[in-house]
C-alpha positions in Angstrom: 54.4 -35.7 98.4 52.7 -36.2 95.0 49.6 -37.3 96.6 49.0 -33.6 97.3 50.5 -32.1 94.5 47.3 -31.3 92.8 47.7 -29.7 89.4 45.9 -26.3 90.7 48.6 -26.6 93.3 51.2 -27.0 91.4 50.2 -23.8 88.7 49.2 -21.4 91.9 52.9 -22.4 93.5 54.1 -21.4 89.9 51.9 -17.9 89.2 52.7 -17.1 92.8 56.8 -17.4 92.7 56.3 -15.4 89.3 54.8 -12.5 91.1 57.6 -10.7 91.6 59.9 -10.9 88.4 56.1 -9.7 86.4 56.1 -7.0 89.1 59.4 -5.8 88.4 60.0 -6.3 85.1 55.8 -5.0 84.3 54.6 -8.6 82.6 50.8 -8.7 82.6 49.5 -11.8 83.8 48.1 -12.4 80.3 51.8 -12.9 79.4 52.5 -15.6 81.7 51.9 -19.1 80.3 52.1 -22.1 82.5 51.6 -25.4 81.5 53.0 -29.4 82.7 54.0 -31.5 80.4 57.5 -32.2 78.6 59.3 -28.7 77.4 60.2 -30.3 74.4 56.3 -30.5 73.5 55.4 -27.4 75.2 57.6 -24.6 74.6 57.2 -25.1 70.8 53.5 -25.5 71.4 52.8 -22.5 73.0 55.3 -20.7 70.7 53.5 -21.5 67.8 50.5 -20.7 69.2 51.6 -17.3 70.1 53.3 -16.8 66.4 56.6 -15.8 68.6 59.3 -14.1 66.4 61.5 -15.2 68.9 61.7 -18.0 71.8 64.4 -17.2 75.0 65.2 -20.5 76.4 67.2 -21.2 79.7 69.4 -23.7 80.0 71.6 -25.4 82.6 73.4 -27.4 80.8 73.6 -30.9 82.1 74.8 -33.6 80.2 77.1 -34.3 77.4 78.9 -32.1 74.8 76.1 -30.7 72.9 74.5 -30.4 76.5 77.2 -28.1 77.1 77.4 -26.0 74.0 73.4 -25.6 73.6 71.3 -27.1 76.1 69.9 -30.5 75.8 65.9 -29.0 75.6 67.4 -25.8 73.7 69.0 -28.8 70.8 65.4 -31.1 70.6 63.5 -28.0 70.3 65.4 -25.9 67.4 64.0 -27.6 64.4 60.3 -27.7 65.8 60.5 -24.1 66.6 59.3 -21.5 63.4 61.2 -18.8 64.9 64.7 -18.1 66.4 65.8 -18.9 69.4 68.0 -17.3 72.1 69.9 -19.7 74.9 71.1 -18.4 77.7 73.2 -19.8 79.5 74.3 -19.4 84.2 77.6 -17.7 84.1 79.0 -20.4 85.9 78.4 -22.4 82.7 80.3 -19.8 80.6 83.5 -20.3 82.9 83.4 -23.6 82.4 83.3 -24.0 78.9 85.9 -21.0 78.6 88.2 -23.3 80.9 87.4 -26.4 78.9 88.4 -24.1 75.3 91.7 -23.0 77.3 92.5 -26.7 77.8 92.3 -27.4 74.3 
């Protein structure tokens, strides 16, 4: 209900499902940025702010071709990003566009 969906709620839901992966993978909590707001604004944003050398973006690929090949957040992104940029991709993805090559 977005009635209750105060933004503090909303970050401490985040931080707290986060927990774990900084846990295991030893992220201090100084290296976890949260933030609302479009990804398209943010992820450069905060990339620039952090002068990243290099910005790993997830993508599911939803919609349309360049969807498919790149990520429709990963494609806005790209040329407002200073840095590169890794994509990666759910393996069920990868099958999909390895069937859709075969096709072809």
């Amino acid at each position: 209900d977005p009635t209750f969906q105060l933004k503090e709620t909303i970050e401490a839901r985040y931080r707290n499902e986060c927990k774990a992966f900084q846990a295991e993978y030893d992220i201090a909590e100084e290296r976890l940025h949260i933030a609302e707001g479009p990804a398209d604004v943010l992820i450069p944003q905060v990339a620039h702010q952090l002068n990243a050398a290099v910005t790993v973006i997830g993508t599911v690929a939803r919609t349309g071709l360049s969807g498919a090949l790149i990520g429709n957040t990963a494609e806005v992104i790209l040329d407002a990003l200073d840095c590169d940029v890794l994509v990666l991709k759910p393996d069920d993805i990868i099958a999909h566009l390895e069937e859709l090559v075969a096709q072809h």
